[in-house]
Backbone as CSV, one residue per row, in Angstrom:
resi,resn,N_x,N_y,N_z,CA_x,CA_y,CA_z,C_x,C_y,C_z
1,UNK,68.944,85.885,95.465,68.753,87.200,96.052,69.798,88.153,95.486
2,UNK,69.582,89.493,95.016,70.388,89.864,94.233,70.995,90.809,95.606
3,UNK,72.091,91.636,95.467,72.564,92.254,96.228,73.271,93.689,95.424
4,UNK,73.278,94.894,96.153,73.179,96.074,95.708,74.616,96.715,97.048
5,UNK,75.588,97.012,95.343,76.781,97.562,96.388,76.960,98.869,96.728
6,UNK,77.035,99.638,97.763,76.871,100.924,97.807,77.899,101.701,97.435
7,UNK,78.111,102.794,97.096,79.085,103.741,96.993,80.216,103.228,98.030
8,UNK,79.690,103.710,99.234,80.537,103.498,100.348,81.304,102.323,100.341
9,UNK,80.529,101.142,100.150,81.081,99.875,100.063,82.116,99.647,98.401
10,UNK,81.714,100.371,97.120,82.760,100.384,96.115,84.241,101.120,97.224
11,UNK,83.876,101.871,97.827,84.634,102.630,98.086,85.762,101.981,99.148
12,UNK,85.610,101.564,99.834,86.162,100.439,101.060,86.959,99.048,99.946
13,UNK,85.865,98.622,99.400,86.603,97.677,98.088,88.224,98.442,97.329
14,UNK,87.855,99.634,96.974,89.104,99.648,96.298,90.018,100.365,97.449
15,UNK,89.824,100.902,98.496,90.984,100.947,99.336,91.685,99.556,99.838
16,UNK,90.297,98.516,99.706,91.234,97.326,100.142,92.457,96.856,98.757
17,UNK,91.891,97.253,97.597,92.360,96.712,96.729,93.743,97.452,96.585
18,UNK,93.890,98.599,97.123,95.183,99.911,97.061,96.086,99.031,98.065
19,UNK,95.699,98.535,99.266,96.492,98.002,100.132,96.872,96.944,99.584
20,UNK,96.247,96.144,98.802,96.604,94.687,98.523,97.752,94.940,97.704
21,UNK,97.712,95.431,96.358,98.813,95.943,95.479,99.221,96.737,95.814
22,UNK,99.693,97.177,97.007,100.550,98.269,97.368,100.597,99.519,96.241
23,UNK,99.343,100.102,96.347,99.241,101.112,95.266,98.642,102.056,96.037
24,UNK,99.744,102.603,96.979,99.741,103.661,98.029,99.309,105.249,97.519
25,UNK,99.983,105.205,95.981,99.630,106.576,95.400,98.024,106.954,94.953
26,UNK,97.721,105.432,95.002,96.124,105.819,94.623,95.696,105.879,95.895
27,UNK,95.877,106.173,97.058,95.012,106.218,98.001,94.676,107.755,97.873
28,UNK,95.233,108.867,97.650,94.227,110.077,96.973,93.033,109.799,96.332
29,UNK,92.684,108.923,96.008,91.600,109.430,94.846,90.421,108.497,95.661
30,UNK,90.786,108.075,97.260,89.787,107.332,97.873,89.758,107.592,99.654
31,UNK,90.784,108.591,99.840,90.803,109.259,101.132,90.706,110.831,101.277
32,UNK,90.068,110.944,102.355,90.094,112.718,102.512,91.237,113.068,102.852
33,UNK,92.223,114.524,102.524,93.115,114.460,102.914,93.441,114.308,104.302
34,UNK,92.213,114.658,105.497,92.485,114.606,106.345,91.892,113.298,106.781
35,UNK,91.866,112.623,106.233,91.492,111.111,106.987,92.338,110.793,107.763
36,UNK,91.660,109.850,109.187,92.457,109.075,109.928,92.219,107.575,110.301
37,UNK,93.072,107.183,110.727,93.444,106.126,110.739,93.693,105.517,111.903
38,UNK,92.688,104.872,112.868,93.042,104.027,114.402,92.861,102.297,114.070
39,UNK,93.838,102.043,114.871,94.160,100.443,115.174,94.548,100.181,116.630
40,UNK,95.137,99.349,117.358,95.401,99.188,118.233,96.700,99.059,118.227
41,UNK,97.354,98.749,116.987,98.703,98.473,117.291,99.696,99.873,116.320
42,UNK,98.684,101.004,115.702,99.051,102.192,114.965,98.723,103.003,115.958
43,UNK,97.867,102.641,117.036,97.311,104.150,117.593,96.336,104.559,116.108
44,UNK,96.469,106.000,116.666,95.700,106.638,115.588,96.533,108.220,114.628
45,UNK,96.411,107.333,113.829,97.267,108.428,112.266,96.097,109.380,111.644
46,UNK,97.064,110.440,111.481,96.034,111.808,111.040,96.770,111.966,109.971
47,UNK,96.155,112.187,108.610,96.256,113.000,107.510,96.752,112.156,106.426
48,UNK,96.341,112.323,105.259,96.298,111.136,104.032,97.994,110.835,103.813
49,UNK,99.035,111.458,104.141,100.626,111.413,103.701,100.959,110.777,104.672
50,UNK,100.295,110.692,106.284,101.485,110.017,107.297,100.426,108.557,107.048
51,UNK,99.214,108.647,106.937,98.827,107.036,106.396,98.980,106.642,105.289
52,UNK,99.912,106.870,104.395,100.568,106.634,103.116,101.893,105.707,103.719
53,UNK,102.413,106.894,104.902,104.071,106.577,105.339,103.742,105.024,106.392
54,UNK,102.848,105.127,106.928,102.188,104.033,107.664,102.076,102.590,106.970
55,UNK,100.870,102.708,105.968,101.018,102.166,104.792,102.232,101.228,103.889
56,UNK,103.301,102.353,104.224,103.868,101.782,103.493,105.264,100.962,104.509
57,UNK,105.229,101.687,105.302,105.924,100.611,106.895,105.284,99.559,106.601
58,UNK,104.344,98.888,107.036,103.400,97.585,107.227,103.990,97.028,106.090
59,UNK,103.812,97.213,105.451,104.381,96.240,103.863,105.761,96.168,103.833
60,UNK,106.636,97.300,104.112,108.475,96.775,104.801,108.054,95.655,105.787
61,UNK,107.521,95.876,106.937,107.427,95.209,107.520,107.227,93.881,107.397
62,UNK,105.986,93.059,106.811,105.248,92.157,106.210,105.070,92.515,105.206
63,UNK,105.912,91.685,103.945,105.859,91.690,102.603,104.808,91.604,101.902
64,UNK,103.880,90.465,102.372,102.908,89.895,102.145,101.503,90.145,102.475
65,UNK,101.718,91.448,103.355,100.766,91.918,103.981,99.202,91.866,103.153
66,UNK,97.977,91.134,103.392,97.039,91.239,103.188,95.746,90.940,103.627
67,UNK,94.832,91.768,103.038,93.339,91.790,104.087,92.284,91.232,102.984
68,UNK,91.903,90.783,103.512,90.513,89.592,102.987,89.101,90.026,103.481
69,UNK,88.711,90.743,102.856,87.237,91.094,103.377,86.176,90.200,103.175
70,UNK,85.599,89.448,104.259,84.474,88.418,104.126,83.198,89.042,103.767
71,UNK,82.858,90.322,104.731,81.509,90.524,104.404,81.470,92.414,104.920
72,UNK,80.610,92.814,103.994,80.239,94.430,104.168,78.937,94.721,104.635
73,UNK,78.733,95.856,105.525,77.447,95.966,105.690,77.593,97.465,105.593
74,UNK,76.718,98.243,105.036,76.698,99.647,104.754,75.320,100.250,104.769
75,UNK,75.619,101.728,104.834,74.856,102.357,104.492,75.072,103.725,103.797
76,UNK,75.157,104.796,104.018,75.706,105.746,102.790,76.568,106.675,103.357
77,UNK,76.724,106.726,104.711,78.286,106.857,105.437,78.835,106.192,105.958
78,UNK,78.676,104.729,106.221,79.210,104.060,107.542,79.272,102.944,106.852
79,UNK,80.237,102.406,106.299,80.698,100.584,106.247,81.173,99.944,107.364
80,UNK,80.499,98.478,108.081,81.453,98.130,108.581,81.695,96.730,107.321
81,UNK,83.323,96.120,108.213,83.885,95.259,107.295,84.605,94.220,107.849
82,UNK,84.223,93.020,107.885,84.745,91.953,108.622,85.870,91.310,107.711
83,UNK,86.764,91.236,108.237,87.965,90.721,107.593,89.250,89.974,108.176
84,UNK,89.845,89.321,107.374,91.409,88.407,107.764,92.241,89.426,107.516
85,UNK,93.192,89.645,108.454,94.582,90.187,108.224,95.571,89.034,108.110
86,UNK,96.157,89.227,107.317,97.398,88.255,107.127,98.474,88.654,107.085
87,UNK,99.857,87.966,107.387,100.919,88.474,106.648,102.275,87.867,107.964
88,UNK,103.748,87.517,106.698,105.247,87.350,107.364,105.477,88.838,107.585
89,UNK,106.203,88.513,109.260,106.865,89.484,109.763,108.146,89.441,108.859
90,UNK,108.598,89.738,107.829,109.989,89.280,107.648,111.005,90.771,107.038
91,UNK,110.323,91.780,107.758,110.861,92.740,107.580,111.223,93.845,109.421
92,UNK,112.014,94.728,109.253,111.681,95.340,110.453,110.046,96.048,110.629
93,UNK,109.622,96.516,111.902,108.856,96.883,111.684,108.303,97.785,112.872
94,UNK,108.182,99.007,113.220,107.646,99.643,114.495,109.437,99.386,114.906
95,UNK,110.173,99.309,114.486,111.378,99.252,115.505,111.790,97.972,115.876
96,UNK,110.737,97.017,115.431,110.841,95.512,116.147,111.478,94.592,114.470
97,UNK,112.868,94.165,115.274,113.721,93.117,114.340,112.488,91.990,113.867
98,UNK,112.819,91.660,112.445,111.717,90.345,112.007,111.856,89.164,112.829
99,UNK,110.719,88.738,113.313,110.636,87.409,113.226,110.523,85.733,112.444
100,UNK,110.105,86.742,111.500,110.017,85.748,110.136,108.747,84.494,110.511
101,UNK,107.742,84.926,111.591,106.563,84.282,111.748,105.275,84.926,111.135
102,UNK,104.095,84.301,110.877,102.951,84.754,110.371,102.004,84.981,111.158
103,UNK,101.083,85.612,111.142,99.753,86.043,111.702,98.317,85.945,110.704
104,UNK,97.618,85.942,111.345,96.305,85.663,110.692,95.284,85.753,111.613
105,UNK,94.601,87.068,111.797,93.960,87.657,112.863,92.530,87.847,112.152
106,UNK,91.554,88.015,112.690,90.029,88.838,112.416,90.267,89.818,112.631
107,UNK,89.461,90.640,111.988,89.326,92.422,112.485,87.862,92.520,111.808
108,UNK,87.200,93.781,112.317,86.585,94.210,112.183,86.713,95.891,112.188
109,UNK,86.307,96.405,110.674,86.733,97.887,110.591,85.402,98.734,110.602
110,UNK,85.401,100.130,110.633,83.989,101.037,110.405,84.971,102.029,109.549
111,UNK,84.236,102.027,108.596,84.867,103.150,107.608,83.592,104.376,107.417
112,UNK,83.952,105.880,107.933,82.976,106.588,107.944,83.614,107.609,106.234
113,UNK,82.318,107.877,105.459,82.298,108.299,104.091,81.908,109.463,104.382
114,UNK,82.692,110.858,103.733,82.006,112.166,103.958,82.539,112.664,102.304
115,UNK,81.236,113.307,101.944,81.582,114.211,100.420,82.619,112.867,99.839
116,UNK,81.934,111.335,99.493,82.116,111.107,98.421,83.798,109.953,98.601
117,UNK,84.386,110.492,99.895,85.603,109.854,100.165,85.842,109.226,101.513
118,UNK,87.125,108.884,101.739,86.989,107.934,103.327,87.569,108.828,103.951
119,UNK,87.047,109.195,105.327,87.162,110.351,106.239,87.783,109.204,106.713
120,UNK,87.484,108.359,107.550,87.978,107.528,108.865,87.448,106.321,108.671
121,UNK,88.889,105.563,109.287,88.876,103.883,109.535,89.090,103.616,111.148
122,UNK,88.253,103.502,111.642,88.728,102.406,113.000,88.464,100.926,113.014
123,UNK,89.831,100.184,113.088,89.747,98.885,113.023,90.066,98.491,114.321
124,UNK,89.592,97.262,114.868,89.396,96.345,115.575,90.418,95.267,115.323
125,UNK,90.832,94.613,116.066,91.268,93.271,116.304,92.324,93.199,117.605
126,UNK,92.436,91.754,118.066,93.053,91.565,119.125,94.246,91.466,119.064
127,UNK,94.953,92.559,119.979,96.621,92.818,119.666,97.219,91.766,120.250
128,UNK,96.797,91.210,121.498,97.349,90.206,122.078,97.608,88.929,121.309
129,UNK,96.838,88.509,120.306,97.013,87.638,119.398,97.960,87.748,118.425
130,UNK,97.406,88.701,117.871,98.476,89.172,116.830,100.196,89.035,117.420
131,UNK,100.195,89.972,118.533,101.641,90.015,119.351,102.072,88.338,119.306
132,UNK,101.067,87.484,119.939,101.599,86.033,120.203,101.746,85.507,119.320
133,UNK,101.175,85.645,117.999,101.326,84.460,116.727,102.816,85.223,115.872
134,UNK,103.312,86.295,116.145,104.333,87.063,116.234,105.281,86.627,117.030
135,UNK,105.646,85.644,118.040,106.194,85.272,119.201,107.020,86.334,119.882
136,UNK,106.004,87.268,119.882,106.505,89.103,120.708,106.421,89.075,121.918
137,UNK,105.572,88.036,122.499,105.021,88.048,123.875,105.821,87.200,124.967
138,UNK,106.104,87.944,126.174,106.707,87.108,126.746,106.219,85.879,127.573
139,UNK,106.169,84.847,127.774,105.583,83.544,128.425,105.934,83.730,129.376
């Protein structure tokens, strides 16, 4: 069965690929300037420079920081994107001293496409997990 990648979905591909190589400067040429950015554990970031500065926290933070996209489903504004987050706390991060433990969470993102670029990401995943495989949480 052959399969047909959409714009939208090239488009989600190489933002994942900007995050993976920490190649923060190319995120211009694949975000609107006013794109934003919600998570559960970012809240939600407005405008392509403070999700650059965001961006580039997470990776102080977790060196190793990376996302694994299993599977895309699109259409010609709307990707969603099922994926692994990974990554060592072994940096500061949000204010919080390293732990020097790993995480490895699911998420699920919706990336909405306007004129050609990524307007907006809201990602999904469970903070409570994340927090615990972090040993952030108190018992």
């Amino acid at each position: 069965m052959a399969t047909t990648t959409t714009e939208a979905e090239r488009l989600v591909t190489e933002y994942v690929r900007i995050w993976n190589e920490r190649e923060f400067s190319e995120l211009d040429d694949v975000v609107a300037e006013s794109f934003t950015f919600t998570s559960p554990t970012a809240g939600t970031i407005e405008g392509q420079e403070n999700v650059k500065a965001y961006a580039d926290a997470v990776v102080k933070g977790f060196s190793d920081f990376e996302v694994t996209v299993h599977e895309m489903l699109s259409s010609d504004h709307l990707v969603m994107a099922e994926s692994t987050l990974s990554g060592t706390h072994d940096g500061e991060f949000d204010g919080i001293p390293p732990t020097q433990e790993t995480f490895d969470v699911q998420d699920m993102a919706k990336f909405v496409v306007e004129d050609g670029l990524l307007k907006e990401e809201r990602t999904y995943f469970d903070q409570q997990d994340f927090l615990g495989q972090l040993g952030l949480l108190d018992e």
